[in-house]
Wavefront OBJ file of the C-alpha trace (Angstrom):
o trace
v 0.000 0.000 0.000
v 1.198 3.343 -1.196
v 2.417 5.898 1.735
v 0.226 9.283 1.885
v 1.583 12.038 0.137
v 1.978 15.442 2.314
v 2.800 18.398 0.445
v 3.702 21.660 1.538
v 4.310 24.723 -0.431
v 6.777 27.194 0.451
v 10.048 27.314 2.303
v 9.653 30.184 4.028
v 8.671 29.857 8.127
v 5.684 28.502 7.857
v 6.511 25.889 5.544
v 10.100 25.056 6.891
v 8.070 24.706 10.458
v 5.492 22.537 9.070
v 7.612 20.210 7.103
v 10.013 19.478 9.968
v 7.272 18.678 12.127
v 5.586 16.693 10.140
v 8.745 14.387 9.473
v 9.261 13.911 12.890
v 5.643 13.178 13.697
v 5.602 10.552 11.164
v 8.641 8.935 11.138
v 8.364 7.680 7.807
v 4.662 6.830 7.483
v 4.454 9.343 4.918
v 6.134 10.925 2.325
v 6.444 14.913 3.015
v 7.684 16.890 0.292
v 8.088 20.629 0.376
v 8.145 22.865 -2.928
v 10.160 25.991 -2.680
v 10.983 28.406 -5.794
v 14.651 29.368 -4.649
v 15.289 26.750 -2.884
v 17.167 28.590 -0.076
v 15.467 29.707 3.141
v 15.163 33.406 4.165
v 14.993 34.728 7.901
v 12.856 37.690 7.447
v 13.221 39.703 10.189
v 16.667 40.322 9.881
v 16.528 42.163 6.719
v 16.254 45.284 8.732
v 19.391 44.069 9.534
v 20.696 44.447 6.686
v 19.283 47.917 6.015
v 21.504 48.908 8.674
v 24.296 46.728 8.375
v 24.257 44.464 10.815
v 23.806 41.233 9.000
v 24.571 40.589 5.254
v 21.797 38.118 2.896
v 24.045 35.105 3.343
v 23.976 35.607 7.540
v 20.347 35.331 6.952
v 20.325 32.457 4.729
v 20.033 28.530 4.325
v 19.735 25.902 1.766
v 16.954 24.268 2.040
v 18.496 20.975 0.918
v 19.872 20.675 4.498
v 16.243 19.253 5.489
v 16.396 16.320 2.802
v 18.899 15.169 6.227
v 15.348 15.018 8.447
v 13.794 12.542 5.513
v 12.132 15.365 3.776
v 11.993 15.937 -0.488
v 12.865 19.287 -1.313
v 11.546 20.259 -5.080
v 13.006 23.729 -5.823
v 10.506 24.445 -8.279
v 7.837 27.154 -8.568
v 4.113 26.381 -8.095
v 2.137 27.610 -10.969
v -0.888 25.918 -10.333
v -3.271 24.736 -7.219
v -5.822 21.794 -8.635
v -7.525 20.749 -4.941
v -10.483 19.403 -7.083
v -7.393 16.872 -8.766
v -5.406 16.902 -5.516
v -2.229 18.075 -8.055
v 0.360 20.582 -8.391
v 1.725 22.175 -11.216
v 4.818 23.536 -10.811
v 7.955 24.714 -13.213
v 9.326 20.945 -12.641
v 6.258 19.083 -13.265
v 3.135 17.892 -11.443
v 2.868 16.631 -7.611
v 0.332 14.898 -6.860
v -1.710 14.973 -2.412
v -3.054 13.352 -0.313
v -2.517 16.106 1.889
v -2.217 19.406 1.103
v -0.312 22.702 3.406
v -0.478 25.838 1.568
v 2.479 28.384 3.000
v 3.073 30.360 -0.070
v 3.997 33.892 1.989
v 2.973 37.085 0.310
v 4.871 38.865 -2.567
v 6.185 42.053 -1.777
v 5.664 44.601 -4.480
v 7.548 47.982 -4.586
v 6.886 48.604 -8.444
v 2.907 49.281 -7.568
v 4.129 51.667 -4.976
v 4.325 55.394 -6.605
v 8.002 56.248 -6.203
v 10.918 57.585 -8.159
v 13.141 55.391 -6.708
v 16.516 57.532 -6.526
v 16.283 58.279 -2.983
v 13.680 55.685 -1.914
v 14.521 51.850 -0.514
v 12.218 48.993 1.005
v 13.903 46.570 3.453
v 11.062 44.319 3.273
v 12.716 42.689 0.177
v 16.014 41.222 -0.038
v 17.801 43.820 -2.998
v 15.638 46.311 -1.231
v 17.318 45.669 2.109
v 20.516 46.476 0.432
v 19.693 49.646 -1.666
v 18.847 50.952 2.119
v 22.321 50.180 3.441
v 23.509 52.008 0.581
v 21.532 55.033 1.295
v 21.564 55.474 4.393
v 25.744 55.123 4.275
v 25.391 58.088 2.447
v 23.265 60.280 4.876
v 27.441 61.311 6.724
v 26.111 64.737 6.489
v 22.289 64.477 7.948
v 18.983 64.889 6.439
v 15.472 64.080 6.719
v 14.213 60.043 6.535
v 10.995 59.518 6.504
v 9.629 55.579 7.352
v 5.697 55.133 5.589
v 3.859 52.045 5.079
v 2.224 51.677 1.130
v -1.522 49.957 1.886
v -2.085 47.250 3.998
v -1.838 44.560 4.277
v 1.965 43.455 4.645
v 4.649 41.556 6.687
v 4.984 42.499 10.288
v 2.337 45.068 10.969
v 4.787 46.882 13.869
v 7.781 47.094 11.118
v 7.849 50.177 10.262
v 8.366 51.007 14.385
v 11.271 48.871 14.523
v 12.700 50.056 10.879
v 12.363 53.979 12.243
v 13.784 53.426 15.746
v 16.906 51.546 14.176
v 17.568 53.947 11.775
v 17.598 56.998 14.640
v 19.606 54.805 16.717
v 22.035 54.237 13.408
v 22.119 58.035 12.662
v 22.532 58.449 16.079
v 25.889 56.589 16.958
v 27.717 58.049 13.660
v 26.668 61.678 15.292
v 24.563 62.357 12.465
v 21.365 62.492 14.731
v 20.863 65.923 15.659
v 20.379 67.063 12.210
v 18.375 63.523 10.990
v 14.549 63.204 11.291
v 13.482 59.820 11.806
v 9.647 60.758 10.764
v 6.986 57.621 10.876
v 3.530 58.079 9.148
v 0.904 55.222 10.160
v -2.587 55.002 8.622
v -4.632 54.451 12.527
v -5.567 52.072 14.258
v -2.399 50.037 14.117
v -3.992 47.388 12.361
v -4.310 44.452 13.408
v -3.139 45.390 17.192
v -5.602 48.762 17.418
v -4.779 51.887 19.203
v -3.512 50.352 22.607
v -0.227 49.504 20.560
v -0.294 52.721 19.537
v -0.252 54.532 22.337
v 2.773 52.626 23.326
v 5.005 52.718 20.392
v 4.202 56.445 20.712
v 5.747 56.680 24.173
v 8.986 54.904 22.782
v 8.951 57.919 20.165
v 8.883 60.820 22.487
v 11.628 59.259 24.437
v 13.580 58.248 21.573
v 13.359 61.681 19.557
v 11.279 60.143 16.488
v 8.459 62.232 15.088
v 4.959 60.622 14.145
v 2.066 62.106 11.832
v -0.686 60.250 12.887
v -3.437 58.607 9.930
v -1.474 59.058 7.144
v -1.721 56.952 3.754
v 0.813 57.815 1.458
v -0.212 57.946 -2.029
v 2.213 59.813 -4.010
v 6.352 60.576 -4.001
v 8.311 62.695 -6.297
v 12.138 62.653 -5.271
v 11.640 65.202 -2.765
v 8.478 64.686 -0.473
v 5.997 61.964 0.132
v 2.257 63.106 0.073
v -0.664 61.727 1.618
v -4.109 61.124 0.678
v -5.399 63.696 2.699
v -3.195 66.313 0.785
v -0.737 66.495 3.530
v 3.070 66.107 2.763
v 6.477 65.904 4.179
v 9.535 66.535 2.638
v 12.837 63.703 2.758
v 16.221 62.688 1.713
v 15.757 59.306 2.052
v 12.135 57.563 1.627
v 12.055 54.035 3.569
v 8.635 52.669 2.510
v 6.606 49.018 3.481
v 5.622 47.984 -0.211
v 2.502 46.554 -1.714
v 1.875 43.061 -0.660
v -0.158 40.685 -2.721
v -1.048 36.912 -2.679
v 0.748 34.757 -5.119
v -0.602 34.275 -8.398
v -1.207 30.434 -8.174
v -2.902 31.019 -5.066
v -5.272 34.230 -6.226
v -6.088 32.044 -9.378
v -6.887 28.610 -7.401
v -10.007 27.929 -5.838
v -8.359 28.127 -2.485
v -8.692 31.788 -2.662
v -11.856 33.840 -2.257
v -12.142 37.096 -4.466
v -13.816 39.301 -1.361
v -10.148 39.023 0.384
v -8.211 40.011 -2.884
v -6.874 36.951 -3.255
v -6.028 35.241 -0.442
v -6.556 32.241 1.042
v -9.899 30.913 3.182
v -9.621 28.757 5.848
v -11.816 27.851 8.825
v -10.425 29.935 11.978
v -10.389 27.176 14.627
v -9.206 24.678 12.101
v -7.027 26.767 9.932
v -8.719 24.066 6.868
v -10.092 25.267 3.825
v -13.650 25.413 4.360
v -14.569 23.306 1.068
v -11.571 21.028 0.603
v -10.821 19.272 4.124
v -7.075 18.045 2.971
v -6.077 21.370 2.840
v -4.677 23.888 5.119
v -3.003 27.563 5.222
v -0.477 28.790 7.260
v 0.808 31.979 7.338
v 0.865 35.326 5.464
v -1.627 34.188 2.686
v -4.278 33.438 5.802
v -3.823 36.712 7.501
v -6.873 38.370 6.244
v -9.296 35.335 6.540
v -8.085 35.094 9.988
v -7.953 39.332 10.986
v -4.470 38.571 11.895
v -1.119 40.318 10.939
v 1.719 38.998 8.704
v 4.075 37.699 11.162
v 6.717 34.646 11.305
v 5.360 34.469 14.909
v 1.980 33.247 13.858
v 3.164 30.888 10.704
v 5.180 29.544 12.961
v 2.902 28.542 15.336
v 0.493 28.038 12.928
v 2.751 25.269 10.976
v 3.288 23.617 14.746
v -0.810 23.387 14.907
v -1.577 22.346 11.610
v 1.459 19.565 11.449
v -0.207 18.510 14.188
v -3.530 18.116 12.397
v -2.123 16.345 9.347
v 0.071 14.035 11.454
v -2.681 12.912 13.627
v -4.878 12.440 11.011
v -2.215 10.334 8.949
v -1.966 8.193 12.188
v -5.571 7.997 13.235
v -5.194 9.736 16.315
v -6.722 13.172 15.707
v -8.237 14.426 19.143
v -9.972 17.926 16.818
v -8.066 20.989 18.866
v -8.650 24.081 17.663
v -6.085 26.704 16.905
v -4.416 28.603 19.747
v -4.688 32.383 18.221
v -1.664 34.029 20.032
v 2.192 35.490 19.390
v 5.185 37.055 20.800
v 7.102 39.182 18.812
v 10.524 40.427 19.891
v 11.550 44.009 18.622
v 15.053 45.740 18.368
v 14.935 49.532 19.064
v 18.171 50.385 18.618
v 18.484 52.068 22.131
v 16.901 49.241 23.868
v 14.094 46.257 22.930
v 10.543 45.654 23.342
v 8.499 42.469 23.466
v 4.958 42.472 22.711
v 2.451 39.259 23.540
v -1.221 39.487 21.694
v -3.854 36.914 22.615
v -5.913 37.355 19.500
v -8.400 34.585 20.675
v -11.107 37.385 22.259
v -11.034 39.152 18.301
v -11.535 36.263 16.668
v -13.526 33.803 18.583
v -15.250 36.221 20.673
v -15.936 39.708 18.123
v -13.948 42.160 20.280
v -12.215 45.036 17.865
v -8.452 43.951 19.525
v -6.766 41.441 20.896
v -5.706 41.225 24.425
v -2.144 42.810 24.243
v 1.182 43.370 26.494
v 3.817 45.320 26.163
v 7.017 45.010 27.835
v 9.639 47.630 26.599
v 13.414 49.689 27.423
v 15.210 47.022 28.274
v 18.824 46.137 26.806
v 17.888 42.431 27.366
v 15.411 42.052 24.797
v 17.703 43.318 22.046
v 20.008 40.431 22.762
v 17.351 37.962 23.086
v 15.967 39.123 19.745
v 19.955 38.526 18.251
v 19.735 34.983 20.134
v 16.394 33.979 18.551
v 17.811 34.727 15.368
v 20.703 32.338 16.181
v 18.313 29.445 17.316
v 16.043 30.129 14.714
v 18.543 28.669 12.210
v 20.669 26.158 14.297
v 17.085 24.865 14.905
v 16.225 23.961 11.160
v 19.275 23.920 9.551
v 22.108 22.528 11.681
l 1 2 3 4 5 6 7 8 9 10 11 12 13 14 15 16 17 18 19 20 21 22 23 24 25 26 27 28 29 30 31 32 33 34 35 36 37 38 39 40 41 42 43 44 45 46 47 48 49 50 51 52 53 54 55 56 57 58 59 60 61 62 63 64 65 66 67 68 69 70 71 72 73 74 75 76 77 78 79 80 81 82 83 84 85 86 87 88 89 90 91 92 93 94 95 96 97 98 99 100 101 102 103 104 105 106 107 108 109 110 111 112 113 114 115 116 117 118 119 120 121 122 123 124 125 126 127 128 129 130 131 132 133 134 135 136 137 138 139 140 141 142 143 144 145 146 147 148 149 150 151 152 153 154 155 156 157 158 159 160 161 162 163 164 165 166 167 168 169 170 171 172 173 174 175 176 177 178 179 180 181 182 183 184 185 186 187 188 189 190 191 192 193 194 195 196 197 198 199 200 201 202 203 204 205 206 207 208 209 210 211 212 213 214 215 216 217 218 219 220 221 222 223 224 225 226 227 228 229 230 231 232 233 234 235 236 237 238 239 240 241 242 243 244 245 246 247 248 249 250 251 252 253 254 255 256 257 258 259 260 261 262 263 264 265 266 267 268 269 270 271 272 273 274 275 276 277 278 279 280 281 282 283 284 285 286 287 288 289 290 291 292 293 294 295 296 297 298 299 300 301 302 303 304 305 306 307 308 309 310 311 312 313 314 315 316 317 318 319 320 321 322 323 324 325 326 327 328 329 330 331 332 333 334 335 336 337 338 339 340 341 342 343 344 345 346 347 348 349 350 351 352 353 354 355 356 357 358 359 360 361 362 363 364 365 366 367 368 369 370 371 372 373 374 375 376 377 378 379 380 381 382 383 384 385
């Protein structure tokens, strides 16, 4: 009798998570195969980072051939077609056929859609745009203005753009550059999907820190010189660092996985984190964020991939006991001067209809920039050694 056939798409967090737990939970009573298109595994969060220098892209880097070691198939391969109906997919190195399906795609970041010059503008939230920052902001020896925006919403790590501005007024800072730099940080409120609580806080950290904030703005429009909102308001800059555009992948949006009143992205059941119609398939991650109200985070693929390896696993085995998904994360933030963490129970938004989740915010402490650096560290030991 054949073995079932688990596939999981994507090699990012969510689908490095899910893979490796699925191997172990099996221990060979099924084949898991995971389908990446570059075939090397990016941390994400420490491509701000690399806008500042701290890390280069091969710190921040792993083959993801290293988990073929934990009995896993790695196809480096890009998937240009979902077929739940046929339980196949089509990817640039042929058809894979499912028993068993995890979807953990990500979201593609797009800084063409966003309307910049790009001559003095950068996004760290992709890996060449991580780079152009470094370069930039090298070049800011005799001060300026920077100016941090988000472009539309959604996108990875809703509290970003926080983290980006503080470590670039902490950069500017320690070269002696910071009392003529403006670390300015425009956010379209509430601080979706955390609400105004976080809001409140993060502003705090600002007055103490010396970064400015203009409050509800959504950028539409830059020219080289200033950055105006939708509102008609404007600010001028030397050095735009914007959150791009982020859409679902196109063999996602085109599948019917996806549901057209989300844009694109993926539906799944909220408890179960299973598409609704096709019950061998399951989302993790960025592409679930809106079905769920959730932000893009590694925290929550990652603990998402734990849950829903769980799921498959148990149901491989015949053991399945039907828990439902635990709806909370930690994230860990570097602010340059000191470190925050931040723990959201988003169980009470949505299970229970509140507007936010339950949040807590403990912040200015050296300690939590070095536990942020030692994450990073286990974080790819973990997977990869």
């Amino acid at each position: 009798m054949a073995k079932p056939r688990v596939l999981v798409l994507g090699g990012g967090p969510g689908g490095v998570v899910a893979a490796v737990n699925l191997a172990r939970r099996l221990k060979g009573e099924a084949e898991v195969t995971l389908v990446d298109k570059t075939g090397r595994h990016l941390y994400p969060p420490s491509l701000l980072w690399v806008m500042t220098g701290m890390r280069s892209l091969e710190d921040i880097q792993r083959p993801l051939s290293r988990l073929q070691r934990r009995g896993i198939n790695v196809v480096v391969g890009e998937v240009r077609e979902i077929d739940p109906d046929e339980g196949r997919v089509e990817t640039s190195r042929g058809p894979l056929e499912y028993d068993y399906l995890v979807v953990a795609l990500g979201s593609v970041a797009r800084p063409e859609k966003a309307a910049v010059p790009g001559v003095r503008e950068c996004t760290p939230w992709t890996t060449t745009g991580a780079e152009e920052c470094r370069k930039l902001l090298s070049s800011l020896r005799r001060g300026g203005r920077v100016v941090v925006t988000a472009w539309g919403f959604p996108y990875k790590c809703p509290p970003g753009p926080f983290e980006a501005a503080f470590l670039v007024k902490y950069l500017l800072d320690q070269r002696a550059a910071g009392g003529r730099v403006t670390v300015a940080h425009f956010w379209r409120e509430p601080m979706e999907p955390f609400g105004p609580k976080l809001v409140r806080i993060f502003k705090g950290f600002m007055d103490r820190y010396g970064v400015e904030y203009e409050a509800g703005f959504e950028p539409v429009e830059a020219d080289g010189s200033k950055v105006t909102g939708r509102d008609g308001r404007s600010l001028e800059y030397d050095l735009l660092i914007y959150v791009p555009v982020h859409e679902p992948p196109e063999a996602l949006a085109k599948s019917p996985l996806a549901r057209d009143d989300l844009g694109g992205w993926m539906n799944v059941d909220k408890r179960t984190l299973r598409h609704p119609r096709y019950s061998n398939v399951w989302g993790v991650g960025d592409i679930i964020a809106p079905a769920m109200g959730l932000g893009m985070a590694g925290v929550f693929a990652h603990f998402q991939a734990e849950y829903v390896a769980s799921q498959v696993a148990d149901e491989v085995l015949g053991t399945s006991m039907g828990e439902h998904y635990n709806a909370s994360g930690v994230c860990v933030m570097d602010l340059g001067y000191a470190g925050a963490a931040v723990y959201c129970d988003f169980a009470p938004k949505i299970y229970g209809g509140a507007p936010y989740p339950e949040c807590t915010v403990i912040g200015g402490m050296k300690a939590f920039r070095a536990l942020k650096i030692a994450f990073e560290r286990f974080w790819l030991e973990k997977w990869f050694a």
